[in-house]
N, C-alpha and C positions, 0 to 999 in steps of 0.2 A: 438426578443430574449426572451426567456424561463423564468422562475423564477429561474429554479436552472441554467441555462447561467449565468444568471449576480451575480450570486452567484462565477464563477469562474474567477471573474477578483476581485480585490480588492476591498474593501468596498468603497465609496468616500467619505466618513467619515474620509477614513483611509489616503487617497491620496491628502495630503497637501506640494504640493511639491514647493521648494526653485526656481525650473527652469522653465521657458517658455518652454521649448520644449526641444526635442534629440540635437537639435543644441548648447544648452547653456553649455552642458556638455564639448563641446572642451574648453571652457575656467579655466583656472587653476583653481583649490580651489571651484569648485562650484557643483559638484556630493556632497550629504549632506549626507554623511556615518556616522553613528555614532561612534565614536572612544570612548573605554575604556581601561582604562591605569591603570594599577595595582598599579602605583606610586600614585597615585590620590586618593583621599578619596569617599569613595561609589563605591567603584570597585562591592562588592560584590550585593551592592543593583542594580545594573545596572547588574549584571549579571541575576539577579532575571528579573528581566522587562524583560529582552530580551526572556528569556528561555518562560514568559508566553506568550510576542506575539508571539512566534513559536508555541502554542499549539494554537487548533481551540475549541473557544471559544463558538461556536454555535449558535451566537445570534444577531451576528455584520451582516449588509445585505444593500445592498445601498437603497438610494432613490427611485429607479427606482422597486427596489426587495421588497421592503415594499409596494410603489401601486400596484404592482401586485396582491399581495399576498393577500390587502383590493378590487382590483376588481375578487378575485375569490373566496377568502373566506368571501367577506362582512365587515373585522373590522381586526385589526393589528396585527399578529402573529405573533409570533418570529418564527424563521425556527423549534426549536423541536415540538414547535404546530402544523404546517403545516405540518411537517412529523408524526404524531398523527394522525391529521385527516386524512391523503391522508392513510396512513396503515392502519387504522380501516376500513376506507369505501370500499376498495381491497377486506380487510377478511370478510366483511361484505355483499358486494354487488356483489362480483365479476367483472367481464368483464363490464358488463355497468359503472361499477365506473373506471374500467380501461381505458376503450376509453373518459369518460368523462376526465378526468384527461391528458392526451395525448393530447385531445383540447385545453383546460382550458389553460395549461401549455406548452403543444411543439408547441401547433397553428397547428397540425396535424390529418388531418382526416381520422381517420383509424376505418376500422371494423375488426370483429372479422375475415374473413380471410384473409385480405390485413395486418394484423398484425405481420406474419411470412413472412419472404423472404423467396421466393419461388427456391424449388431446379434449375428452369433454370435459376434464376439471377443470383444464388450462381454460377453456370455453366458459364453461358455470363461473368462472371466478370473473372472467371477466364481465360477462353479461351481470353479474349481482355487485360488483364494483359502484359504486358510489360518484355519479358524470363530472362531479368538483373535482374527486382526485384523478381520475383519467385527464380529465383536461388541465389539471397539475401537469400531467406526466405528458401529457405530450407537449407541453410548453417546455420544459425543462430539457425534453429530447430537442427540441428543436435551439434550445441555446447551447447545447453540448455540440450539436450536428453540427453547426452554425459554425464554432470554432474551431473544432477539429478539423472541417473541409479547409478551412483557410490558413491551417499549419502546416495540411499533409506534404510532405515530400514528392515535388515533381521527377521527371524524366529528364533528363541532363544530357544535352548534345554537345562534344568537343568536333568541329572539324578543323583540320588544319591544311597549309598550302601546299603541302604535297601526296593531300592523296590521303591519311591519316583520318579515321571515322571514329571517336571514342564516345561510347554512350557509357551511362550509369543510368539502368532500370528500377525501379521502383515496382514488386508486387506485394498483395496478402500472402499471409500463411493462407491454409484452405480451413482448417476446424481449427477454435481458439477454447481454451477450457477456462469458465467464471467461476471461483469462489466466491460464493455471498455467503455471509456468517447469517446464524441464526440461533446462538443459546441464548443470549440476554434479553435479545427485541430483534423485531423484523428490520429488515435494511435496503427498502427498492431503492433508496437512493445508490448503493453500493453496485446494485444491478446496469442502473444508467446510467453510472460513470464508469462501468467497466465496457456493457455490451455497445453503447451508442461510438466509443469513440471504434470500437472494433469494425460495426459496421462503416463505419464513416472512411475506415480503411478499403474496405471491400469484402472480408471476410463471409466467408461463403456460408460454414457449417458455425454455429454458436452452440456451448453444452453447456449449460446451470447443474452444477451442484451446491445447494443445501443443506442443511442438519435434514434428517426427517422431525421434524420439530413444531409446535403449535409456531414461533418464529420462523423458521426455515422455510421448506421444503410445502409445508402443510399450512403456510400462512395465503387466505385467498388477495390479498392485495401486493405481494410478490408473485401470486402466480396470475394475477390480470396483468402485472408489469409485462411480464413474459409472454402472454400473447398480444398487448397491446406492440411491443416490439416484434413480433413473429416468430419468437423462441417457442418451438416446438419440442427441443430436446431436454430436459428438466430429470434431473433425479435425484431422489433423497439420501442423499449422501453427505457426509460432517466428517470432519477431523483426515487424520493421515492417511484414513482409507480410501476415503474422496479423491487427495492429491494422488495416491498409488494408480488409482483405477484410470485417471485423467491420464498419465503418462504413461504404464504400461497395455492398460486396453484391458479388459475380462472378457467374456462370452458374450457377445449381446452388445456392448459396448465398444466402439473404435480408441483408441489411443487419438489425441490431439498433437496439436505443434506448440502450444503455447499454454503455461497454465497461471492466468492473473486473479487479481484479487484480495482483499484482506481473509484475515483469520486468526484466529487464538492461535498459540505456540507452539504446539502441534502442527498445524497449516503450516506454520512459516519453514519451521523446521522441515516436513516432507519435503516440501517446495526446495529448499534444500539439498535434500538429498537424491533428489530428481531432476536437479539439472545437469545439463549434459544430454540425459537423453530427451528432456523439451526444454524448453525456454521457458524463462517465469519471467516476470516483473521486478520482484525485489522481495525481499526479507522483511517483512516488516516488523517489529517492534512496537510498544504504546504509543498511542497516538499525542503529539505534543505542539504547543505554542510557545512562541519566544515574544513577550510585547514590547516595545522598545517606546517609553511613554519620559516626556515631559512636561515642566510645569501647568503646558496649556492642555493634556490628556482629560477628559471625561472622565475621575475615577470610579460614576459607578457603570460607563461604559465598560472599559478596560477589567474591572470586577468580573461585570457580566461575560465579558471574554474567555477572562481565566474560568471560569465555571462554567462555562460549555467546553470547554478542551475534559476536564478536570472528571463531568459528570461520564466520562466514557468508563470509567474506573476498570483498568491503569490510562491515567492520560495527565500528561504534566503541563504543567503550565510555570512560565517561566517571567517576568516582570524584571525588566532592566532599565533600570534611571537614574542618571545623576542628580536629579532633584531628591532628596529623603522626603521631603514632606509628599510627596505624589505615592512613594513608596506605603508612607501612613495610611493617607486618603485612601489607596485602593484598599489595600490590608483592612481599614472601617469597615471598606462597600461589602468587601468579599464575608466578614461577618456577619453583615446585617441579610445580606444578599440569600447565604446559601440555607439558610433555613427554610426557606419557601419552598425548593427545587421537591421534587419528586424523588429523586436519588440523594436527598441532601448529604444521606449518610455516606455514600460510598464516594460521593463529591470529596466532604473533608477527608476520608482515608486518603484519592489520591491527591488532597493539596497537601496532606503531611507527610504524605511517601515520596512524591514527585514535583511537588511546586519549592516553588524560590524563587525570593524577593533580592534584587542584587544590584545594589549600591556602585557605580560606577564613576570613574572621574571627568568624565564629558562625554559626548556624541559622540565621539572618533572611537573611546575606547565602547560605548555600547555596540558599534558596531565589529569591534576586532572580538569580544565574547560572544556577539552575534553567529560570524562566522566561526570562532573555533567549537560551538554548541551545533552548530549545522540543522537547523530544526525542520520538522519537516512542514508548521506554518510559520511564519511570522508575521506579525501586525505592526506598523510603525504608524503608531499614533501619534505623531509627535509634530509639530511644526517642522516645516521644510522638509517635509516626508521623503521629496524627489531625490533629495540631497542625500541623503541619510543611504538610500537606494542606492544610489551607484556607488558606493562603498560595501555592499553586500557583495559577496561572489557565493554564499553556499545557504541557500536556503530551498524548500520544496517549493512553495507556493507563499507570495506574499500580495499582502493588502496595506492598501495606503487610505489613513484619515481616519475621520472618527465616525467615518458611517459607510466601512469596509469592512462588516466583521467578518473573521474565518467561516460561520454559518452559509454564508456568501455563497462560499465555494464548494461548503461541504453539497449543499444541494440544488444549487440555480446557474452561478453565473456562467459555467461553459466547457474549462479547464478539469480535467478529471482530478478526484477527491483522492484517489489513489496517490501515494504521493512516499517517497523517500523516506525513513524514520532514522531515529537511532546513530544521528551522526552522521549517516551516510550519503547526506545530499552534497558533501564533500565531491561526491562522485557519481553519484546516482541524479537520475532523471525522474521525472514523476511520468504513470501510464499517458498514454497522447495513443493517438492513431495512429503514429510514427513506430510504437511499439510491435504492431501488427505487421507491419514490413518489413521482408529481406530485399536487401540489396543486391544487386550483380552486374558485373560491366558487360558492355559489345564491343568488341574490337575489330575494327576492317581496315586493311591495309591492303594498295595496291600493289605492283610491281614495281615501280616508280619507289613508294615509299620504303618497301620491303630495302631495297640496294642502298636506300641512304642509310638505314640503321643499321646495315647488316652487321657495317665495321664495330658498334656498341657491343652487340650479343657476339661477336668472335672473340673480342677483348676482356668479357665477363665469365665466359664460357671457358674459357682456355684456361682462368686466372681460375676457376673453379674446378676443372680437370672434368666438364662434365661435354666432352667430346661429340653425344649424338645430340647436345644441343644446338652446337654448332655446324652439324652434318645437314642438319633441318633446314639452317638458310642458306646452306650451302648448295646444296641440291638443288633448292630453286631456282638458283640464280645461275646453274651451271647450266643447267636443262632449260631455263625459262627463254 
């Protein structure tokens, strides 16, 4: 396992759990949810804790992730130093520090051209694909396509009556760089909701990097995704070497404009510390739910909710209702529920690490925790959903009713899965096709128009002491 692998399971620092195992959970009262109760005193301080374990703090790293990191770097780094060094040494050294790092770190022996998946894997992968999941994948392109065409950002003509021409253009970047994860499980869905909204932009050049990974890089139904979209450009690359190589370019490799996508903490962090010189997406943190459920809630729906956010492990899941008994109910489902899962175990780590049951005094106030939690889904299960809705301002992505799960979103309905974490949908946007474009204005003025302003810019211009600005319209109109 990798440095940044064991970056993407919980700290074990963090994983101090109440149960022997998946099996302890059948027994009543013993899933250790945190429960905050509005009635209670320190509501508000407990709401504070919670919101800061939701954000990724960058420094927390297991036992296993700390010797790593002392038998490749020598002495004990916190992950932004590790991501310092692994980026400076990319920009600095190129591809030798690339493939060292790939060693070092993915235990993968790659040169500079067994680096790139080659167009007959891309090909073999696709042609042995399986025609149910291909025709998955292109239904799902085409729900993604569908909607991103109908968000993008048009071309914007201002004329006015004397003469005055103002446009705001709309283009692509030209080459955009996809993070897909690949330590825990494969993830085309991650692929779709990254590359489809890009194209949907116009994006010319598209580059995948992956772990080199039986998930990543080396999984055949991520790399049929990639040619059934027409990604040609694929390489096996994971962790902060990836993000380095994306934005400063090595041998063999172009520099991008853009570099999106999830990833362990490592990822976020390079992503981090490489912008400026390209553009990212966002920072992302665990992935989390906030369900906003009352008396008339499904609670082994809303269960089953919080245990899809939950099995991502770290991924929080958060249950807000003024009703207590709804509170109970899911709390039952979520017992009875998570022993079946497949990840049951790492499910209850993060409902003890990251979920919370939380007791509120009505609608009004589930929605003022709503927004001060900033989540990056939210689910409003709840009667009068619509209502509930316009009293949101800060969420990534939300579903209304009882047969809107966040699953929804992560893989069908249209809206990319990419989406704000960590608070920050306060301010943050989730990926769109919108991401892919810079803007820029046209400006045309006549003669005519030029003499009416002119009096504005002499009056700004003087008041600024910036003299040949004012020489500029002066000229023209002395001479014109």
């Amino acid at each position: 396992m990798t440095l940044a692998e064991h970056n993407r399971e919980i700290p074990s620092a963090l994983m101090k759990l109440q149960l022997a195992g998946p099996s302890a959970a059948m027994a009543e009262d013993k899933l250790e949810i945190e429960r905050i109760d509005a009635r209670q005193p320190g509501f508000d301080e407990q709401l504070t804790a919670l919101r800061a374990r939701l954000s990724p703090a960058g420094n927390v790293v297991s036992d296993e992730g700390r010797q790593r990191t002392i038998d490749v770097f020598g002495e004990p780094l916190t992950p932004s130093e590790v991501v310092g060094r692994i980026c400076q040494r990319v920009r600095e050294e190129g591809m030798p520090a690339l493939l060292e790092f790939s060693r070092l770190l993915d235990r993968a022996e790659l040169s500079a051209d067994s680096l790139r998946v080659s167009s007959d894997e891309l090909a073999a992968a696709h042609s042995e694909a399986e025609p149910e999941f291909l025709q998955t994948v292109r239904q799902v392109r085409q729900n993604i396509l569908e909607f991103q065409q109908q968000i993008l950002h048009q071309d914007v003509t201002l004329r006015r009556d004397n003469g005055v021409e103002l446009q705001q253009r709309y283009r692509p970047v030209e080459r955009a760089g996809l993070c897909i994860p690949g330590g825990a499980a494969a993830y085309p869905s991650s692929l779709l909701m990254t590359a489809v909204p890009a194209q949907a932009a116009g994006v010319r050049e598209l580059v995948v990097v992956a772990p080199p990974t039986p998930f990543g890089a080396n999984n055949p139904d991520l790399l049929a995704v990639c040619a059934e979209l027409g990604i040609d450009e694929v390489y096996r690359l994971g962790g902060a070497q990836a993000v380095a190589t994306l934005a400063y370019g090595v041998e063999g490799i172009l520099p991008v404009d853009i570099i999106v996508g999830p990833g362990n903490l490592f990822v976020a962090l390079a992503k981090q510390l490489v912008f400026g010189e390209v553009a990212i997406d966002s920072i992302a943190g665990p992935s989390e739910v906030v369900l906003i459920a009352d008396q008339t809630t499904r609670a082994s729906y809303a269960a089953a909710d919080m245990l899809a956010q939950a099995e991502h492990a770290p991924g929080a899941s958060i249950l807000v209702s003024w009703h207590e008994d709804t509170l109970d109910q899911v709390y039952q489902q979520l017992c009875q529920q998570v022993v079946h899962l497949s990840r049951s175990e790492v499910t209850i780590q993060s409902l003890e690490q990251f979920g919370a049951m939380v007791l509120v005094d009505d609608a009004e106030h589930a929605c003022q925790v709503t927004n001060l939690i900033a989540p990056e889904h939210l689910h409003i299960a709840a009667a009068d959903a619509e209502s509930l809705l316009e009293k949101i301002h800060s969420a990534g992505a939300t579903f209304l009713g009882n047969f809107s799960p966040v699953a929804l979103g992560d893989y069908v309905a249209g809206p990319s899965h990419v989406l704000p974490t960590g608070g920050t949908a306060r301010w943050a946007s989730g990926l769109s096709a919108n991401s892919f474009l810079r803007s820029g204005s046209v400006i045309r003025y006549n003669e005519a128009a030029l003499a009416e302003d002119a009096l504005h810019v002499r009056q700004l211009a003087d008041k600024e002491g910036l003299t040949a600005h004012r020489a500029s319209i002066d000229i023209r109109l002395e001479e014109g």
